[in-house]
C-alpha positions in Angstrom: 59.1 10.7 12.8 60.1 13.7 14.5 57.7 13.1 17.4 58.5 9.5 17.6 62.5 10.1 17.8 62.6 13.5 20.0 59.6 13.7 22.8 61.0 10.7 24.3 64.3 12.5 25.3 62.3 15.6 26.8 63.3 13.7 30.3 66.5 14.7 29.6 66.2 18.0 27.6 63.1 19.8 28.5 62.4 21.9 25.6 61.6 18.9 23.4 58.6 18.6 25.7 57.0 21.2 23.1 56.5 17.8 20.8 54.0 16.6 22.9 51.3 19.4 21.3 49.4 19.0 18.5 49.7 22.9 17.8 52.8 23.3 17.9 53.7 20.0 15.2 50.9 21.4 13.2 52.8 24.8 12.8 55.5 23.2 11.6 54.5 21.1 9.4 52.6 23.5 7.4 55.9 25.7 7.2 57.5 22.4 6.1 55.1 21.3 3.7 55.0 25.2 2.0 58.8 25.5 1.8 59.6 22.0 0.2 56.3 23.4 -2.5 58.0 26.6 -2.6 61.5 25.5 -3.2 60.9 22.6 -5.2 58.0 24.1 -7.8 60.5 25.9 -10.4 62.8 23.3 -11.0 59.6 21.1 -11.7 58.2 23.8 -13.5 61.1 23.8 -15.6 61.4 20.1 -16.0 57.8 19.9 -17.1 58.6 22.2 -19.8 61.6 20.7 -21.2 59.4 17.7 -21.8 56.8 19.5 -23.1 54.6 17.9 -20.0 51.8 20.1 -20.6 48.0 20.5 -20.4 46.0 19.6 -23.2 42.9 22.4 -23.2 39.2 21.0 -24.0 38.4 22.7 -27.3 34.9 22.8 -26.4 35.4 25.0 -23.3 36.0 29.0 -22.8 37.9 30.7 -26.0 39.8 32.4 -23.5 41.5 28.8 -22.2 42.8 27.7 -25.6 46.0 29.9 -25.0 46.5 28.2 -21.4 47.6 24.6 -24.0 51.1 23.3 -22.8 51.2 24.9 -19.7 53.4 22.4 -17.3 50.6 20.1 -15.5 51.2 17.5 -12.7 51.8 20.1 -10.2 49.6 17.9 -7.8 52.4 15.6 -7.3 54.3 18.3 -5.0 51.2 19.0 -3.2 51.0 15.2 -2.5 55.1 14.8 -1.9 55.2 17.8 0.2 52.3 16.7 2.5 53.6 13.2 2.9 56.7 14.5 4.0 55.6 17.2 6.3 53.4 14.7 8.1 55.5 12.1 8.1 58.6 14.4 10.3 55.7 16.3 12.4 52.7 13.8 12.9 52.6 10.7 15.2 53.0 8.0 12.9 51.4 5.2 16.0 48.2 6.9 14.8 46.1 4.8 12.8 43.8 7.4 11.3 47.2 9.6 9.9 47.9 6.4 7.6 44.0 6.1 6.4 44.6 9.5 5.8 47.3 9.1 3.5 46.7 5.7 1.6 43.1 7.6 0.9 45.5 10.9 -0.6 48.0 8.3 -2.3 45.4 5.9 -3.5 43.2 9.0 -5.1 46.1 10.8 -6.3 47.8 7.5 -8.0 44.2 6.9 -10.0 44.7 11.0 -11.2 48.4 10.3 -12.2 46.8 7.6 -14.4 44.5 9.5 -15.7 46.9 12.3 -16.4 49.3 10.0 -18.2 46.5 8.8 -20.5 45.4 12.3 -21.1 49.3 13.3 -21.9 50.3 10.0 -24.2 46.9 10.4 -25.8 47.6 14.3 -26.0 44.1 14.7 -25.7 42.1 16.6 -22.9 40.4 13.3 -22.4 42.1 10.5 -19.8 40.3 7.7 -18.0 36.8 6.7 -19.4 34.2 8.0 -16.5 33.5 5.1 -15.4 36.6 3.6 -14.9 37.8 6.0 -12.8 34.9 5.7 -10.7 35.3 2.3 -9.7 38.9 3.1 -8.7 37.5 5.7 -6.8 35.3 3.1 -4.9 38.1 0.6 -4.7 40.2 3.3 -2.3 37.1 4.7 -0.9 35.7 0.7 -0.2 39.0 0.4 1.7 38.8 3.4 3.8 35.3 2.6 4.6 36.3 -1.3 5.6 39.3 -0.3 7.9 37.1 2.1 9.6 34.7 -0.3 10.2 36.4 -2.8 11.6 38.7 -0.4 13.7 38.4 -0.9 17.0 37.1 2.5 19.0 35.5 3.6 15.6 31.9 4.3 15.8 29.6 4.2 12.8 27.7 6.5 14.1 27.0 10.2 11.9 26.6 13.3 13.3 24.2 15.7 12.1 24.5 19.6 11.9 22.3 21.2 14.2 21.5 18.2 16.1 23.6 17.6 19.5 21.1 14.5 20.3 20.7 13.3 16.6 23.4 10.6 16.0 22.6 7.8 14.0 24.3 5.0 14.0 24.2 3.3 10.7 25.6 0.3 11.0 26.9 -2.0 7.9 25.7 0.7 6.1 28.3 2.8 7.0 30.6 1.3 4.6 29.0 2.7 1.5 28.1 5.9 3.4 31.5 6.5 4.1 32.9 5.7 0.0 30.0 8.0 -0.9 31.6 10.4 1.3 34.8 10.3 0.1 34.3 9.7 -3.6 32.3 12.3 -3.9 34.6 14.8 -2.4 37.1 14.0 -4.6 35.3 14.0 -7.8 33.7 17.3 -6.4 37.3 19.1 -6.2 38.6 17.3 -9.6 35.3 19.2 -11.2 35.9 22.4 -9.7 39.3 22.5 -10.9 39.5 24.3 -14.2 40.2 27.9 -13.4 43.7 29.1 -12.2 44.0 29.2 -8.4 40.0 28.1 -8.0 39.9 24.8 -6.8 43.0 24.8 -4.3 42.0 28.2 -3.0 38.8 26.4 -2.1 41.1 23.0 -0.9 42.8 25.8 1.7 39.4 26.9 3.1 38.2 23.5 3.2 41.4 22.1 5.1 41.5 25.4 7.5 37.9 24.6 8.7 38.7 21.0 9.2 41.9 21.9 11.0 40.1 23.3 13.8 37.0 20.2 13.6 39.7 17.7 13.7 41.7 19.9 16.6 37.8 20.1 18.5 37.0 16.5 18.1 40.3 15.0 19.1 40.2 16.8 22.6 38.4 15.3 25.0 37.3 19.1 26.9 36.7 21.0 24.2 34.4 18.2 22.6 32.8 18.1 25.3 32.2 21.6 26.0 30.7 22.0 22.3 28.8 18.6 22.8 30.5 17.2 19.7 31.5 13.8 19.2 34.8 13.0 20.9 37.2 10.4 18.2 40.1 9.8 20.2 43.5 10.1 18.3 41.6 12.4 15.6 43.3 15.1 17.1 46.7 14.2 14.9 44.5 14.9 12.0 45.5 18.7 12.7 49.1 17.9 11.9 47.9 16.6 8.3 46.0 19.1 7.4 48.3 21.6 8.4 50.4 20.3 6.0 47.6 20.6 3.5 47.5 23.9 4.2 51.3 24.5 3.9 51.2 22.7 0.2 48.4 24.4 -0.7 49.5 27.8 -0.3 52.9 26.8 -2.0 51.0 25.6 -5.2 48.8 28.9 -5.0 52.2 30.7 -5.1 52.6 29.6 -9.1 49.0 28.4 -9.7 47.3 31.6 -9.2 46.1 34.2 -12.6 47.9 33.5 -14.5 49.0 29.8 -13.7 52.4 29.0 -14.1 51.4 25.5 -13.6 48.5 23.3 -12.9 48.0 20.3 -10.5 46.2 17.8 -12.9 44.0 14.7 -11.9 46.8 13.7 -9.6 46.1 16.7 -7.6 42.4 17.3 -7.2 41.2 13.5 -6.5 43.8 13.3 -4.2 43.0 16.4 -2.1 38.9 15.8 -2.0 39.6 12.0 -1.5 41.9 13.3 1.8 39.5 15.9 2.8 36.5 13.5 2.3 38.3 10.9 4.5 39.4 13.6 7.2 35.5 14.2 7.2 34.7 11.0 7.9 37.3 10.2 10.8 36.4 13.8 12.5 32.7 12.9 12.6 31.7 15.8 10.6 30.8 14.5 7.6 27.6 15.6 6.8 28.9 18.6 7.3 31.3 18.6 4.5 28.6 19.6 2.2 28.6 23.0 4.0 31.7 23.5 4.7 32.7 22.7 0.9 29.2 24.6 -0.3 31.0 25.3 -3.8 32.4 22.2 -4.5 28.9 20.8 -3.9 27.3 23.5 -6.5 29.9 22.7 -8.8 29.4 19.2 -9.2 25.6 19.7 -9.3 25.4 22.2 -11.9 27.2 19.3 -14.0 24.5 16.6 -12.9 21.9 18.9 -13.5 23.3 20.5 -17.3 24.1 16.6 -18.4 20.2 15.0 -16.7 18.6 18.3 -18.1 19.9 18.0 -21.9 19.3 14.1 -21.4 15.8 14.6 -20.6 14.9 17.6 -22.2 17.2 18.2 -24.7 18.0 21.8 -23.0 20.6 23.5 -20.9 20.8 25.1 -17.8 23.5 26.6 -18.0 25.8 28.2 -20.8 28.2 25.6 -19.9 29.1 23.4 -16.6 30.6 23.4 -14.4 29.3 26.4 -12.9 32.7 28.9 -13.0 32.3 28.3 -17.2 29.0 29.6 -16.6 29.7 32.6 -15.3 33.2 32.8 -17.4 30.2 32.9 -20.5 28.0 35.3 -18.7 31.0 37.9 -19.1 32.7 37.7 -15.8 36.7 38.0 -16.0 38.7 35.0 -14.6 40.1 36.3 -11.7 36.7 38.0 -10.7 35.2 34.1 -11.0 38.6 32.9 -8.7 38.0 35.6 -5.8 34.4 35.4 -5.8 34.0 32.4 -5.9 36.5 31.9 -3.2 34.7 34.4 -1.1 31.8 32.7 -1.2 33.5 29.4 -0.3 35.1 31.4 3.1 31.0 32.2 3.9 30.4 28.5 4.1 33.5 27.4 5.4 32.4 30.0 8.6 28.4 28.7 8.6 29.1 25.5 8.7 32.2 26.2 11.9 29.1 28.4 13.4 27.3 25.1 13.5 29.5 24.1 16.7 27.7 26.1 18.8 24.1 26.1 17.0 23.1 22.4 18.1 
């Protein structure tokens, strides 16, 4: 909005000439995005608790959790609030890829809401059946994956890590390649979320890395100087996910050990759907699964516990997903959150080494 209403004047007054860069909007919109979190948190904290709006704990989880019942929950709606504005003022809102951005964030983040509210009127830790939610999932995904298609300029091509001269082009194909993408992200985050700070600390290391892949691929010279694929207009991706990053660190501020607050289903989808979708539009999607390393181990120790016990009537793992694991095997909390985190920066910097490794 911002954009759209100043950098035309900078014929007139100069210094709103700064709009035209992508850096410079992207700055400012993460500060945006973190003070409208940081401001606006406590007085939702404190609404939350007035209506007793609070998280009911699995009973079949950690010992340790069963104290964390009624802590405020919904949080994610902020992140999401926060983001839309901050991109709304600092992005270019002509660019078609910053609105499949968000109606990918909304769409995710309305099905969490609803599965939030089931979870809170049922006052149960369970919400949406599984597979209900993932055919809503699909539904948002399919639509992402159908605009895209259709868009004109948008390849279905795929780029693979490693491979400067390996781009397949998938063709109708890439519609379900693309919700797989995309659905998968976002159940991949909603799994990982379940220990204070764990999964948005991960959801800022994420968003960071594709920061600088959607900065790369939406200029022309420095595409072409890492032989990556040039999207033209991905480049206002950097604006949104600076705003991601500005959220994020704002819900960190009251999320971390011990949470004063916790961002629910409405938070989680709706940050892997976005990230999933910024993945696709960037042309590094393949390359999510690298960059996110520990959301992908996460949601696999789950498919693995649940085929193993299936088929064999045995467990892997104490319990899944994987931070409960090591939360059983004796580890403190925080020592799960910062490890886990540190492992997630180690990816986050392979997969950015992968730029120059093709």
């Amino acid at each position: 909005m911002l954009y759209l209403l100043l950098y035309p004047l900078h014929e007139y007054i100069s210094v709103l000439n700064v709009f035209r860069y992508i850096t410079f909007r992207t700055i400012y919109a993460t500060v945006t995005a973190l003070i409208l979190t940081l401001v606006l948190m406590p007085p939702l904290i404190r609404t939350l608790r007035q209506r007793r709006i609070g998280q009911h704990v699995r009973d079949d989880g950690p010992a340790t959790h069963l104290k964390k019942t009624g802590t405020p929950t919904g949080g994610g709606l902020l992140i999401l609030f926060s983001v839309v504005v901050a991109t709304g003022l600092w992005a270019d809102l002509t660019n078609q890829y910053v609105w499949v951005v968000l109606f990918s964030m909304v769409g995710m983040g309305a099905i969490g809401f609803l599965d939030d509210w089931k979870k809170l009127s049922g006052k149960s830790s369970r919400g949406l059946q599984a597979r209900e939610k993932f055919i809503l999932q699909l539904v948002v995904a399919a639509g992402v994956a159908v605009y895209l298609y259709f868009l004109p300029g948008h390849t279905t091509n795929v780029t693979i890590p490693f491979f400067k001269r390996v781009v397949p082009d998938l063709g109708i194909w890439y519609i379900p390649f693309v919700m797989l993408v995309i659905t998968g992200a976002s159940n991949a985050v909603n799994l990982t979320d379940g220990l204070d700070g764990l999964a948005i600390g991960l959801v800022l290391i994420v968003a960071i890395a594709y920061l600088l892949f959607a900065y790369s691929t939406g200029h022309a010279g420095i595409a072409q100087y890492l032989k990556i694929t040039f999207v033209s207009g991905a480049g206002e991706l950097t604006v949104f996910c600076g705003a991601l990053v500005g959220a994020g660190m704002g819900f960190l501020w009251y999320n971390t050990h011990p949470a004063e607050i916790f961002m629910g289903d409405v938070g989680s989808l709706a940050l892997g759907g976005s990230l999933g979708t910024v993945a696709v539009i960037t042309k590094h999607e393949v390359l999510l699964a690298i960059v996110g390393g520990v959301f992908v181990l996460e949601a696999l120790s789950v498919i693995m516990q649940v085929g193993s016990f299936k088929l064999r009537r045995k467990r892997i793992f104490r319990m899944a997903p994987l931070h409960h694991h090591f939360e059983l095997a004796g580890w403190a909390e925080p020592k799960v959150i910062v490890r886990f985190w540190i492992i997630g920066s180690v990816f986050a910097l392979l997969a950015l080494s992968t730029l120059k490794l093709r």
